[in-house]
DSSP file (Angstrom, degrees, kcal/mol; ACC not computed):
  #  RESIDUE AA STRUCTURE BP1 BP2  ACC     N-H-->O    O-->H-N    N-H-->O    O-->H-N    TCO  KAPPA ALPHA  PHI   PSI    X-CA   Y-CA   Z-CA
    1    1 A X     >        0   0    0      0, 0.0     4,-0.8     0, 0.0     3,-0.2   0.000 360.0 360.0 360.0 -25.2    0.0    0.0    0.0
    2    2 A X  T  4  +     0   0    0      1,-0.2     4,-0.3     2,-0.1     0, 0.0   0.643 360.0  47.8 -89.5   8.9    2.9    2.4    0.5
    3    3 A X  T >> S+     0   0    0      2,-0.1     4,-1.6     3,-0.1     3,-0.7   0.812  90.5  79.9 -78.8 -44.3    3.5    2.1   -3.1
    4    4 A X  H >> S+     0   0    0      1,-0.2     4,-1.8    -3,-0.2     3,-1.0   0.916  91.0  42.4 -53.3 -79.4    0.3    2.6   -4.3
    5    5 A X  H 3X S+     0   0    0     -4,-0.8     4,-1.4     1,-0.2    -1,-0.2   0.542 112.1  57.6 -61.4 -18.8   -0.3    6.6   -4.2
    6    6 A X  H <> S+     0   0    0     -3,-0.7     4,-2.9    -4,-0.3     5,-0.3   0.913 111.2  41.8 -59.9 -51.5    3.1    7.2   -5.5
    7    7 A X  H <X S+     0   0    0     -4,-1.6     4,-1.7    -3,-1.0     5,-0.3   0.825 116.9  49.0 -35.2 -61.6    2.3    5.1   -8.5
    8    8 A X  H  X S+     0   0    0     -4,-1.8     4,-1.1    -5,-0.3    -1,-0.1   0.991 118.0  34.9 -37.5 -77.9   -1.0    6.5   -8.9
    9    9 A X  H  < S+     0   0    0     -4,-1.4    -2,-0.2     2,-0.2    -1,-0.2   0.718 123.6  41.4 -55.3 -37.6   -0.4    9.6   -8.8
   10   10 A X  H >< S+     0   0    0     -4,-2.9     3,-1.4     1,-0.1    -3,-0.2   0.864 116.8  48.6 -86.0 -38.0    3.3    9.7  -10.7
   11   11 A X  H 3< S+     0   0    0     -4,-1.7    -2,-0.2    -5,-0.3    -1,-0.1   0.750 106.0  60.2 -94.9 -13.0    2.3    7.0  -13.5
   12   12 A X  T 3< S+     0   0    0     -4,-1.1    -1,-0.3    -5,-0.3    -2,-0.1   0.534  89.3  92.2 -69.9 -12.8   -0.9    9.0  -14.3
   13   13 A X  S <  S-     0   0    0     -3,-1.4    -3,-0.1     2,-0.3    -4,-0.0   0.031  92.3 -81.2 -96.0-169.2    0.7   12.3  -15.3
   14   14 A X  S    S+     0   0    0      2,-0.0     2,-0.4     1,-0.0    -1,-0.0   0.990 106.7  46.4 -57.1 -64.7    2.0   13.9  -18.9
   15   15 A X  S    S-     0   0    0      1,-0.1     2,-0.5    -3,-0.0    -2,-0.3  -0.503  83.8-118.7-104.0 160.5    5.2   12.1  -19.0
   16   16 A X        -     0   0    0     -2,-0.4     2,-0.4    -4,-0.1    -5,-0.1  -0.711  22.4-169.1 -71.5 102.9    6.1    9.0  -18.5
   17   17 A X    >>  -     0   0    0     -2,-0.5     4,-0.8    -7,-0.2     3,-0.7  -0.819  15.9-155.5 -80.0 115.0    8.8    7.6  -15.6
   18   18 A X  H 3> S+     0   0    0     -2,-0.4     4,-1.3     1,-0.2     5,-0.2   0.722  95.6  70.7 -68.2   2.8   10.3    4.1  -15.5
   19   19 A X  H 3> S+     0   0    0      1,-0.2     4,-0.7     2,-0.2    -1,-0.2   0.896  92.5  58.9 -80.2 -10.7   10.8    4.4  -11.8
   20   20 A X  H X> S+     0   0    0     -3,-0.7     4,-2.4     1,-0.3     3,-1.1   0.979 114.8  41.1 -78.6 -57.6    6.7    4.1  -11.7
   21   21 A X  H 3X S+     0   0    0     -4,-0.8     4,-1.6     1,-0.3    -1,-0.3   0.630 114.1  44.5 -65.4 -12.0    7.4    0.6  -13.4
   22   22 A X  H 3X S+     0   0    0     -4,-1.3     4,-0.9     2,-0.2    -1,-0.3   0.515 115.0  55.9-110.0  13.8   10.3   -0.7  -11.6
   23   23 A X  H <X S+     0   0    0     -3,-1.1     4,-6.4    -4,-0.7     5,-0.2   0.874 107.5  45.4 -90.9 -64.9    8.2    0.6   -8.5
   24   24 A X  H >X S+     0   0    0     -4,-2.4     4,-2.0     1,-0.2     3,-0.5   0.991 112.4  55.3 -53.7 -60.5    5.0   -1.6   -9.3
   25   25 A X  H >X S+     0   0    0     -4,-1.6     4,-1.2     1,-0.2     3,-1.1   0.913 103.6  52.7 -36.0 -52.7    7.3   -4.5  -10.0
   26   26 A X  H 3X S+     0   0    0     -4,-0.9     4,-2.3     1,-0.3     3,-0.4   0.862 110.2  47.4 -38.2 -46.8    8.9   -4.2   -6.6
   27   27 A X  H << S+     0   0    0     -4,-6.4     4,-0.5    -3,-0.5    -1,-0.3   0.780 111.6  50.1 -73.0 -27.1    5.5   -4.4   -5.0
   28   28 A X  H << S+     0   0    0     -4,-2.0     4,-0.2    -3,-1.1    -1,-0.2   0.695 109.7  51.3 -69.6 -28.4    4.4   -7.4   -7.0
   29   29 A X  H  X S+     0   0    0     -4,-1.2     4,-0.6    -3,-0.4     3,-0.3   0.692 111.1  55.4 -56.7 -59.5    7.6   -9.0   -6.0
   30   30 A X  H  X S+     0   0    0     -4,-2.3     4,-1.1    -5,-0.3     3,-0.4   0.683 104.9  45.5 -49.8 -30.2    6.7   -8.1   -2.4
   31   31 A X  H  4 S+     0   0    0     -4,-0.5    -1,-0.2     1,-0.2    -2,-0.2   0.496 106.5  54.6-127.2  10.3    3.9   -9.4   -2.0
   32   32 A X  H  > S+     0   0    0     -3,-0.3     4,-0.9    -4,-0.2    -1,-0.2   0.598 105.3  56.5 -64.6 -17.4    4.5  -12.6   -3.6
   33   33 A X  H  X S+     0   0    0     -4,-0.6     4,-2.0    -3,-0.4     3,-0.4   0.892 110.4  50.1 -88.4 -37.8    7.5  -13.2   -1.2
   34   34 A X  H  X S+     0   0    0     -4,-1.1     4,-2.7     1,-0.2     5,-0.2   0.829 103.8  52.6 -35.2 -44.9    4.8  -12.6    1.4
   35   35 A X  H  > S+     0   0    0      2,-0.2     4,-0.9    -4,-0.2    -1,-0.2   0.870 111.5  53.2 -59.5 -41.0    2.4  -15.0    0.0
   36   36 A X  H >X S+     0   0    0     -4,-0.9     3,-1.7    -3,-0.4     4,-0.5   0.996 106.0  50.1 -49.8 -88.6    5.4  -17.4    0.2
   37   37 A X  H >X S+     0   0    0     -4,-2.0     3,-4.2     1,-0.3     4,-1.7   0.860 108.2  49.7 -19.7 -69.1    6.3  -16.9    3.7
   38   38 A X  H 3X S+     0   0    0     -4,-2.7     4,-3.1     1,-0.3    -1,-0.3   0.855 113.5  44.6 -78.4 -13.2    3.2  -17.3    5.0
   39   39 A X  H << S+     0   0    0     -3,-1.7    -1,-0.3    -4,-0.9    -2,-0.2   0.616 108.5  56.5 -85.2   0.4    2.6  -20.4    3.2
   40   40 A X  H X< S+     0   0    0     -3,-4.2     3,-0.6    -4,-0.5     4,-0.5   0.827 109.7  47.1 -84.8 -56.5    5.9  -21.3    4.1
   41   41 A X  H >X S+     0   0    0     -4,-1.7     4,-1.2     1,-0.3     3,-0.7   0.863 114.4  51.0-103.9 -60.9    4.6  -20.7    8.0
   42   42 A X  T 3< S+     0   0    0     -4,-3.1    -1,-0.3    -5,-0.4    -2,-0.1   0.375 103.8  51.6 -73.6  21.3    1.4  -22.8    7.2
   43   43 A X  T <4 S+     0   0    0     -3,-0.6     3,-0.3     2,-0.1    -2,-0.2   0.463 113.3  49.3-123.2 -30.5    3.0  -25.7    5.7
   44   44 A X  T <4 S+     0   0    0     -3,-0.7    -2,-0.1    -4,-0.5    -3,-0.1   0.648 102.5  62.9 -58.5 -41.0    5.2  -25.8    9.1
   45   45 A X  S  < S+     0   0    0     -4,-1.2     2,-0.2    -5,-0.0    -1,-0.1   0.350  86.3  99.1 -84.9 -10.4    2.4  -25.5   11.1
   46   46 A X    >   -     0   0    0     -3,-0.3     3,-0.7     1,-0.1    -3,-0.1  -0.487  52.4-157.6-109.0 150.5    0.7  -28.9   10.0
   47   47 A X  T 3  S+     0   0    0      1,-0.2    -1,-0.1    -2,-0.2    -3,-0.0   0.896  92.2  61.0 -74.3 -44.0    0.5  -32.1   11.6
   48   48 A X  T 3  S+     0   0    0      2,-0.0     2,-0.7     1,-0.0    -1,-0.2   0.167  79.8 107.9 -73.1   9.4   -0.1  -34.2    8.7
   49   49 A X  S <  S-     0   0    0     -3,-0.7     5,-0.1     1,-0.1    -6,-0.0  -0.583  74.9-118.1-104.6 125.7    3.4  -33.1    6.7
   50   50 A X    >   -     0   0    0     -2,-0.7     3,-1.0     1,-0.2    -1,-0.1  -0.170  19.6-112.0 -67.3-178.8    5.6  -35.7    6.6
   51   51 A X  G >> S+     0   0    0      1,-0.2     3,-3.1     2,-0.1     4,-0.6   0.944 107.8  65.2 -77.7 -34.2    9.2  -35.3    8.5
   52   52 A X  G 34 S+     0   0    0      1,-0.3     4,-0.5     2,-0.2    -1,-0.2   0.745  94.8  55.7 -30.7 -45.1   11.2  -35.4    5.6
   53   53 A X  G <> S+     0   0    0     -3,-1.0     4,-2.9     1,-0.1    -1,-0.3   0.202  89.6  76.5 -83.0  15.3    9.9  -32.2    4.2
   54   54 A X  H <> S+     0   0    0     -3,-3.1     4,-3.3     3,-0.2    -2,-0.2   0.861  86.9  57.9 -94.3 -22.0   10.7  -30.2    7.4
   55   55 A X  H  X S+     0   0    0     -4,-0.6     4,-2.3     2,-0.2     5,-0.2   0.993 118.1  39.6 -47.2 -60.7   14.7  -30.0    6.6
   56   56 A X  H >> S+     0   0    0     -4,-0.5     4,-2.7     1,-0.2     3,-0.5   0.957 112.3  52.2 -44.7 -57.9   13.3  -28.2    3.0
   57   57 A X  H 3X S+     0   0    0     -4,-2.9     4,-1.3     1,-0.2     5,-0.3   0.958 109.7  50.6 -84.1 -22.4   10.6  -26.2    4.5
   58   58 A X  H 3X S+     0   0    0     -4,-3.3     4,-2.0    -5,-0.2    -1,-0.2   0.897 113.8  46.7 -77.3 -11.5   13.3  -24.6    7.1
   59   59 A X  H << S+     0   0    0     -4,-2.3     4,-0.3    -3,-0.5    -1,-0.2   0.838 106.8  53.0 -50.0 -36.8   15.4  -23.8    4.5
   60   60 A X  H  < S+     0   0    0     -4,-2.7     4,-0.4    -5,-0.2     3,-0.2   0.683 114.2  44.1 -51.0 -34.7   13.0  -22.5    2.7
   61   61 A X  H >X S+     0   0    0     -4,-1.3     4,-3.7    -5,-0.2     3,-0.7   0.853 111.3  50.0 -85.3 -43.1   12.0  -20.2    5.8
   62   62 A X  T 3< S+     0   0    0     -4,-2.0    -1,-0.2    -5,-0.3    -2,-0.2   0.236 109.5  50.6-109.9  28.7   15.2  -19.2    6.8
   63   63 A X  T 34 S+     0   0    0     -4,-0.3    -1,-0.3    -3,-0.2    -2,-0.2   0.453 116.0  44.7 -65.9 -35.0   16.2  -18.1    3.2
   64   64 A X  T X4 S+     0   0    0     -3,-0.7     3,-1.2    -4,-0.4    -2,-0.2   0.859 109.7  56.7 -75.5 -29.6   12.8  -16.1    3.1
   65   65 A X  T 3< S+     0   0    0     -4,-3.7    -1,-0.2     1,-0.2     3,-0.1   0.928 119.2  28.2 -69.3 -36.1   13.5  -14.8    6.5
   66   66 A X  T 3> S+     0   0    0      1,-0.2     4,-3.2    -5,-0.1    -1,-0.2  -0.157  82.0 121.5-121.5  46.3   17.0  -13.2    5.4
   67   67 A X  T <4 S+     0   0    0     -3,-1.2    -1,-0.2     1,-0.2    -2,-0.1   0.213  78.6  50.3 -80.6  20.8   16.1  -12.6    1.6
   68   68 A X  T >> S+     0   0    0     -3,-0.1     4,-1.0     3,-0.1     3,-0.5   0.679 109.6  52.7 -95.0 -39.7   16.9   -8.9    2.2
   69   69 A X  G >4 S+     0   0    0      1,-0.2     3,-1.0     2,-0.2    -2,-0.2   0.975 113.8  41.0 -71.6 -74.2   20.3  -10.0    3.8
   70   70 A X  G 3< S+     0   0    0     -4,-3.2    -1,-0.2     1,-0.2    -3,-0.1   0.329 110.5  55.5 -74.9  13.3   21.3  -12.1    0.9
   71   71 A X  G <4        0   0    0     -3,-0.5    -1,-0.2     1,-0.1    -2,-0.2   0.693 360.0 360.0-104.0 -19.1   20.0   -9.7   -2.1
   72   72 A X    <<        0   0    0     -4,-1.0    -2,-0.2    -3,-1.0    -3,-0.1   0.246 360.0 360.0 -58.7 360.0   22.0   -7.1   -0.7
């Protein structure tokens, strides 16, 4: 959402900006890694998963958790 009104507002006007596009990617890009996570979080959370898959899904987590870390 704190993307949104910049976007709005910037990508609506005379001329044209990429930063408006590389903006909206970013946010689309956020909020799939969200989506991830928290399916990442519910997939953890379940009784029924066998053990095998828990090595994967905590890698999985604790890549998502320091994917800021490691794009940097």
């Amino acid at each position: 959402m704190t993307k949104l009104l910049p976007l709005w507002v910037g990508a609506r006007g005379i001329e044209f900006d990429w930063k408006y596009m590389q903006m909206s990617f970013d946010a689309n890009i956020a909020l799939i890694h969200h989506i991830a996570t928290a399916t990442l979080v519910w997939l953890w959370s379940r009784h029924d998963l066998q053990r095998s898959f828990l090595p994967v899904l905590g890698t999985f987590m604790a890549l998502s958790c320091f994917k800021p870390l490691i794009i940097e």
